[in-house]
N, C-alpha and C positions, 0 to 999 in steps of 0.2 A: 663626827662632822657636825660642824654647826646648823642649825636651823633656819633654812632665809625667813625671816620674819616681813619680809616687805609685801605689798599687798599690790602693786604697779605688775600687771603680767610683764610689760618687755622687760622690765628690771629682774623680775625672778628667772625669765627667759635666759637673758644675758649670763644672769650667778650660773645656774644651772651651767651652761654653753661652756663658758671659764674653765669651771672645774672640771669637768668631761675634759675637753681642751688640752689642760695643765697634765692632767693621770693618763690621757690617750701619749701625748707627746714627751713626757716628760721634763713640761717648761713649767719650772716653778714659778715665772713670771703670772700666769692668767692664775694659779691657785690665789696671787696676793693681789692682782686686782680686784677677784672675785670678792677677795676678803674685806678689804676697803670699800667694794660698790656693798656689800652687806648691812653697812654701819647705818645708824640712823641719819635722816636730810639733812639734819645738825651739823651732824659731825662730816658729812661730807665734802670734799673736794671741791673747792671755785676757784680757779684761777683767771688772771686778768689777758689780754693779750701782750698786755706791754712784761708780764713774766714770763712770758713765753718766748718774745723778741730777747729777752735780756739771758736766756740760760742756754738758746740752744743757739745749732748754727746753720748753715744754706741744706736744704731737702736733708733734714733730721726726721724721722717719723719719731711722734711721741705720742705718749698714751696718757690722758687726763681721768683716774675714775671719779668723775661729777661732771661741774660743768666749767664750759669754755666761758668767759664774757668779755664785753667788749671794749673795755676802758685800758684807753695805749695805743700805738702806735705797732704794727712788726711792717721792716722791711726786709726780708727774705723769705723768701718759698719755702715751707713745712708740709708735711703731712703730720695731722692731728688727727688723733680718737679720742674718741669722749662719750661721756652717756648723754652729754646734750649740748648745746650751742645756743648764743643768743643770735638773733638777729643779723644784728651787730656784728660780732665777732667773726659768723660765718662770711658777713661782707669784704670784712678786714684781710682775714683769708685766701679769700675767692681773688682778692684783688691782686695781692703778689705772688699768684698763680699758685698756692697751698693747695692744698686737698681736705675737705672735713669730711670723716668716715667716724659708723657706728664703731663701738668696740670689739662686735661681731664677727664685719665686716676687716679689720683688720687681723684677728685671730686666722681666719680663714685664711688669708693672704701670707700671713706667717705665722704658721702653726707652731716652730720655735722659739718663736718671741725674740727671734736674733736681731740686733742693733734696736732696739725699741728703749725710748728715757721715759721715765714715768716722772710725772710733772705735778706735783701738790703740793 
């Protein structure tokens, strides 16, 4: 098993959480975000809102491992997970009645990982 090198508690919280998660349930889904939220700040996941409005469709839950930001438009209602959110984007959201949830917080809620798009 790899070594989380990251030095952020909630972010080694969350790997940790994942992988228990993925080997309790046997949803391969949380072992490969685990493994994405692993990588360095670099190399991690930003996506825009207006890629989000562009790839999914009305109440899709998706799972971003990095972060949400706010440049673009979405007009239809999501639920998103993410390890973080700007501002912004949480606004964008909030406004066509979305949901923005930790990545946790959605594990919990679906511990199979069923119908979840992962978005990066």
């Amino acid at each position: 098993m790899k070594k989380v090198k990251a030095t952020n508690p909630e972010l080694v919280k969350t790997i940790r959480f994942l992988k228990k998660q993925g080997r309790d349930n046997k949803a391969k889904i949380w072992g490969s975000i685990a493994e994405l939220l692993a990588k360095s700040r670099r190399k991690r996941i930003a996506v825009n809102v207006s890629r989000l409005n562009r790839y999914t469709e009305k109440n899709e839950t998706i799972i971003v491992p990095g972060k949400v930001l706010g440049a673009g438009e979405i007009n239809h209602p999501i639920t998103v997970a993410a390890l973080s959110f700007s501002q912004k984007a949480k606004e964008k959201i909030k406004r066509t009645r979305g949901k923005c949830l930790s990545i946790i917080e959605l594990a919990r809620k679906n511990p199979k990982g069923s119908r979840v798009k992962i978005i990066g």
